[in-house]
N, C-alpha and C positions, 0 to 999 in steps of 0.2 A: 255294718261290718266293721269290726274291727280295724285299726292298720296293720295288726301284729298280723292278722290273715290276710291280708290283701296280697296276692299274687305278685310277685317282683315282676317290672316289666323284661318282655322279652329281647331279644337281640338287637343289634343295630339295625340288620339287613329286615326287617319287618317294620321299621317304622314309616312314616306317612312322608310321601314328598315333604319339599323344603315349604313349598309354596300355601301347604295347606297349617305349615305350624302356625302358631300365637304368635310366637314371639317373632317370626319373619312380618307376620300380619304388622306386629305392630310395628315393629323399626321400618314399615316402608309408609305406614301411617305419618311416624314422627319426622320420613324427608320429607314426604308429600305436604305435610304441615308448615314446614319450612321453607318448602319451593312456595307454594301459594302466598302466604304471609310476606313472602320479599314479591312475591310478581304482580301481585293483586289485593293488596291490603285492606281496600275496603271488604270485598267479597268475604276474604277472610275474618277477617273482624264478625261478621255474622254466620261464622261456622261453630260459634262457640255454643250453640245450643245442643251438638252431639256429645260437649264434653259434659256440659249440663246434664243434659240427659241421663248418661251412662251413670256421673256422681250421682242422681237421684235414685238413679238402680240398685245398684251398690248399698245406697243409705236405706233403701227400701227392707234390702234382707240383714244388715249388720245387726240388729239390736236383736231380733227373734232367733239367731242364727248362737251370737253370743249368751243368749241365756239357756238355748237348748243345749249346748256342748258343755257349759260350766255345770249345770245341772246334772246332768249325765254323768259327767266326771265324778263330781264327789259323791251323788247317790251311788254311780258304781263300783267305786272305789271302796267304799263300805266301812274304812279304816278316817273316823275324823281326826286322830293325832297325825296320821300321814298329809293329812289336806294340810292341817294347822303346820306343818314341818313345810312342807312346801312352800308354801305361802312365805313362810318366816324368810327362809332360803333365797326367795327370789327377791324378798326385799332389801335383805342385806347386800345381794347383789346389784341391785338398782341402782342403791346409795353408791356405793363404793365407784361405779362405774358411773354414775352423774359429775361426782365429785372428778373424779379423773378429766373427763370430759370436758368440767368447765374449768379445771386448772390448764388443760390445754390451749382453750382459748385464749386464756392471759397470755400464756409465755409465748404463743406464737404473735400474737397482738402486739407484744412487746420487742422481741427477736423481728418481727417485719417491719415494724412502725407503717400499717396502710394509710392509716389519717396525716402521717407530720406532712407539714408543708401546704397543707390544704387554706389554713389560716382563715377558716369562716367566721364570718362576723353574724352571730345568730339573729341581730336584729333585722338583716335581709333577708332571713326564712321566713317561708309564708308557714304558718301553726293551722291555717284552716284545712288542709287535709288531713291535722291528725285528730279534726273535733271528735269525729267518728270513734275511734280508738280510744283516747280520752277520757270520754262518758262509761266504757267497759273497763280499763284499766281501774278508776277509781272505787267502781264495783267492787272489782275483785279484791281491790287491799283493803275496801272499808272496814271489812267485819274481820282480817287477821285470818291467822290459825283455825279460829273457832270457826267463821265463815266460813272456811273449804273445809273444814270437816262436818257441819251441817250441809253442807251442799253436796255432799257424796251421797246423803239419805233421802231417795225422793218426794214427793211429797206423795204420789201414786203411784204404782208397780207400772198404772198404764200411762201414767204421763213419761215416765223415764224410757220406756218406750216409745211413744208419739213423738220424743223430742229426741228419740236417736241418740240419750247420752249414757253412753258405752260403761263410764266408771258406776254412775247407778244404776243400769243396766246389771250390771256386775256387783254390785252389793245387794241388788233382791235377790240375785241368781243364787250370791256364796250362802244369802242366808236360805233359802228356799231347797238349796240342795243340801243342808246341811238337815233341814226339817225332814226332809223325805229320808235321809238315811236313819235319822234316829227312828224315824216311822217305820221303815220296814215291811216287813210281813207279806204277803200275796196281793194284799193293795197296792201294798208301797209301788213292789214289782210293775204291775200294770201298767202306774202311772211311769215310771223308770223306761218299760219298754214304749210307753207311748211319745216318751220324747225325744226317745233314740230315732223314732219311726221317724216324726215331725223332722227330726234334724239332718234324717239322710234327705227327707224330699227339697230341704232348703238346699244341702248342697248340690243336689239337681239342678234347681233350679240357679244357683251362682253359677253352674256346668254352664248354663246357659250365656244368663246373663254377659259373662266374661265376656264371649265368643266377638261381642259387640267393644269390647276394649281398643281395637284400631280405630272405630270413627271417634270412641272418647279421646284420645290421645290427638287425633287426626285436629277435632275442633279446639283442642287447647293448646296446642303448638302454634296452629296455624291464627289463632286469638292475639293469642301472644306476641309474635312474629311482625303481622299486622299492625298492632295499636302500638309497641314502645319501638318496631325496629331492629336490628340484629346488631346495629352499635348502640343501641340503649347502655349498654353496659360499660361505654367507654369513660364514664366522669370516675366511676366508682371500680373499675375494672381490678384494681388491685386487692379491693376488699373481698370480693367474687371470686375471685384466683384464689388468694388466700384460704377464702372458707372451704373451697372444693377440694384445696392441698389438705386442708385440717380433715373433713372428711372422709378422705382416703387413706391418709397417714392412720388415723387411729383405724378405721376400719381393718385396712392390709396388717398392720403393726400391733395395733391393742388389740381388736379383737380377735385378729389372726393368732396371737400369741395363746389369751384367751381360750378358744377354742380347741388349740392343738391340745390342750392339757384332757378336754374330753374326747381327742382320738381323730379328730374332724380338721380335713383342711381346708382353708379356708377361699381356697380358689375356685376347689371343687364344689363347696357349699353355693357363693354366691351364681355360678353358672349354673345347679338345680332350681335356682330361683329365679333365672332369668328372665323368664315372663312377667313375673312379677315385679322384678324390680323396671324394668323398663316402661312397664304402665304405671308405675309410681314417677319414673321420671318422667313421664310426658303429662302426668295429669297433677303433680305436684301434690298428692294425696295419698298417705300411705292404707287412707279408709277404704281403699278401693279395693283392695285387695286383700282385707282383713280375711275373709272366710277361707280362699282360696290358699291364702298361708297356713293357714290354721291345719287346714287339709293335707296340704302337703308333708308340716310336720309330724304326722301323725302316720303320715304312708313311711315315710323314713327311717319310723324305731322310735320315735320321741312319744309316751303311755298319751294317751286321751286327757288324762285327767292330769295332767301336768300342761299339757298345751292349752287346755283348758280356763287355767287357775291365771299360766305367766303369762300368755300371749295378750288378751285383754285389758291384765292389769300392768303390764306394760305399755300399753297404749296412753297411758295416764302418767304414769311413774319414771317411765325408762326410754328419756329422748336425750338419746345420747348426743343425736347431731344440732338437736336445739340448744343445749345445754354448750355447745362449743359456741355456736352463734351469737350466745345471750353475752358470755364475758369478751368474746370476741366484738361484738359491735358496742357494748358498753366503752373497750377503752379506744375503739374508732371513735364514738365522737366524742369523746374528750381530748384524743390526737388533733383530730378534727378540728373542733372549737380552742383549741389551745390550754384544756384545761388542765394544771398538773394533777396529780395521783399520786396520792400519799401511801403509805402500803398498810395503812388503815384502811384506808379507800379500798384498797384490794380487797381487804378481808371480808370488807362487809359487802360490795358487791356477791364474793363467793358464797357467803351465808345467807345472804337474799336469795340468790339466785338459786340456791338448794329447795327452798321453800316455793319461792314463783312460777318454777321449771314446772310442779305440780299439776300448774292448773293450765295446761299449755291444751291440752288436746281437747278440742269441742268449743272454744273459745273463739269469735268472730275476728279475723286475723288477726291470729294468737302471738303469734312472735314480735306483731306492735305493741299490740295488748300489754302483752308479761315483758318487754322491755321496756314501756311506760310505766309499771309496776314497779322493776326493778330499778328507774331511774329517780321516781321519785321516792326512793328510801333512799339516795346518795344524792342531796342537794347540790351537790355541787359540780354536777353536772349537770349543765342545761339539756333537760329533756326536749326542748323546741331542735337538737337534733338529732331528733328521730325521724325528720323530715330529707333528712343526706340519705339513709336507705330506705326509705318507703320504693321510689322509682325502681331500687331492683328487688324487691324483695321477693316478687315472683322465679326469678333466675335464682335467687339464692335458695326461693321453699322446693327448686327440685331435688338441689342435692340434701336438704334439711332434713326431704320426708324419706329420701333413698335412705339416707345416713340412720335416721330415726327404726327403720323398717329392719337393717339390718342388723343394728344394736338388740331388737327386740327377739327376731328369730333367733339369732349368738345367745342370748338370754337365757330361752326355751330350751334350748339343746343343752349348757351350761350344768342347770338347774336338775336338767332329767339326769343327765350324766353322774351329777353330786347324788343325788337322791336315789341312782342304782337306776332308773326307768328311759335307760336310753338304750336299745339294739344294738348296740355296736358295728354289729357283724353285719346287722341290715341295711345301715347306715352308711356303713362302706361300701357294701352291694350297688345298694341306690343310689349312691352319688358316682361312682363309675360306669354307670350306666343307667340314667336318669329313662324315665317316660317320656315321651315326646309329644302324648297328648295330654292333657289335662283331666279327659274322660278316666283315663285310666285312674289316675289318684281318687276323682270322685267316685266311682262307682265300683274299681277293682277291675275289669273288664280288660282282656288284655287287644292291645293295640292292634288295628290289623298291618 
């Protein structure tokens, strides 16, 4: 079923107790996670298998899920200079809003100064917990430009599935749906309806899946909580504050600004999403919630085959909140280690980081990874402190993935709105009076 058909939910006075929503489920998760974690830390510390669990759910249906809805899209769509116009659109958007992003980072980097004063002497870092990181970082810049764009092309349709990577995922998908459209004809169809069939049963099945999002969140708060402490964050506390203010400023301010232009406010936006975002912030993953977003946009007035094309290849291209991070924590340790910056330095951190940002999503903790990347193309900061935020970087990848998450749906609506395939009228409907189960979005079914 379409979203354009999908039933608007009904009244306030028929939705479901407080106690049976998500989103109550989870914020009683992520105190529960917090109480435990401060009373019983060890206990805690081995509850991190619920949040395991649920990421391996999650990762289970993202790659079959994403190549049925991109599929769909442009086979259905029928129109490939429209696909091709999209696609252009959101890239152009990507860029523009990267760039922003990690200019933000500098000037607030700069206007805070988080690092001055710190005067670390990098010869006291220990470098053995970034061998890890190190060994991938170098990967990635070996091969350049050309490397990430051969590593977009998989090597098998079914290994880029087996290995759950979303951007090649998404390049068999774009060429695959672009074959069945030129294909055509009463086959083509078949297969066209066959993957629509395929792709409602998976979001069924994420229906599900989700329902289990408070004990994922419950085990990664309370992991958390446990192993660094609830003053873990007191050495580096300024750098943390900082990035959540960067965060939220460009979210409320850039994107909010952003968004008004396609009719959407942005307060109203993120409280539609609040389930969502809030199991992104407990589980620090904004993969968890890929399908489920997807969904949503699409029940709201945003066409299938626009959510289809931006959503995913956002996930790759359009990390807004990383992209503040990466210039953000580049001149923390140079504040940090005392190293000056020349506004050569600036530029080229900015130009690296246009290119490194790239390869963030799917990358074994990505944001050490592509800051080891981006630091050793600016020699003159010692990369050994990358070692000053490793300890929080958990606290920082919650608001990283929130921030990430919301830049990409802003994206989706953006895009549709340029391109004419945003509801409007629906859209406003919707976000004044959002669903209150989940069921409803998946399935269309109205609330009891």
């Amino acid at each position: 079923m379409s979203a354009h058909s999908t039933p608007l939910p009904a009244s306030d006075k028929a939705r479901e107790p407080l106690y049976k929503s998500l989103f109550f489920q989870v914020v009683v998760g992520l105190v529960l996670g917090i109480v435990l974690g401060m009373a019983a830390p060890d206990f805690a510390i081995g509850l991190k298998f619920f949040s395991d669990g649920f990421l391996k759910l999650i990762s289970m249906i993202v790659a079959p899920i994403v190549f049925c809805v991109v599929v769909h899209g442009i086979a259905g769509t029928g129109d490939l200079k429209k696909v091709g116009r999209v696609g252009v659109k959101a890239l152009v958007y990507f860029e523009i809003m990267t760039t922003v992003a990690l200019a933000l980072g500098i000037i607030l980097a700069y206007l805070v100064g988080p690092g001055h004063g710190m005067n670390i002497n990098t010869a006291t870092l220990d470098g053995k917990a970034l061998s890890t990181y190190a060994d991938n970082a170098h990967k990635l810049q070996g091969g350049g430009f050309s490397s990430f764009i051969l590593n977009i092309i998989p090597t098998t349709s079914f290994d880029a599935l087996a290995r759950n990577d979303v951007l090649q995922v998404l390049f068999f998908a774009i060429l695959f749906g672009v074959a069945l459209a030129l294909y055509g004809g009463e086959q083509g169809k078949k297969v066209t309806d066959l993957i629509d069939a395929v792709s409602g049963v998976l979001f069924k099945a994420m229906g599900l899946i989700v329902r289990v999002a408070p004990l994922g969140v419950l085990g990664a708060v309370a992991y958390t909580v446990g192993k660094y402490g609830v003053g873990s964050l007191t050495q580096l506390l300024s750098l943390v504050g900082l990035f959540y203010f960067a965060v939220a400023f460009f979210v409320i301010v850039i994107l909010g600004s952003v968004l008004r232009l396609a009719g959407v406010n942005i307060f109203k936006f993120l409280a539609y999403l609040r389930e969502e975002l809030t199991i992104v912030l407990g589980t620090a993953s904004s993969d968890a919630v890929l399908p489920q977003i997807m969904r949503k946009l699409e029940y709201m007035g945003v066409k299938p085959s626009v959510v289809g094309l931006v959503v995913p290849t956002g996930y790759s291209f359009n990390l807004d909140a990383f992209s503040i991070y990466l210039t953000l924590a580049v001149v923390f340790i140079a504040q940090a280690t005392g190293t000056p910056l020349s506004f050569g330095d600036l530029m080229l951190v900015l130009g690296i980081s246009l290119v490194t940002s790239k390869g963030a999503h799917g990358v074994p903790g990505s944001a050490i990874v592509i800051l080891a990347a981006t630091l050793n193309a600016v020699p003159s900061i010692p990369a050994i402190g990358l070692v000053l935020v490793l300890s929080v970087d958990w606290f920082i990848g919650m608001a990283r993935a929130v921030g990430n998450l919301i830049g990409n749906c802003v994206a989706t609506v953006v895009v549709a709105a340029w391109e004419g395939d945003l509801d409007r009228a629906r859209a406003q409907a919707v976000l004044d009076n959002p669903p209150s189960d989940i069921a409803v979005i998946s399935t269309g079914e109205q609330p009891a």
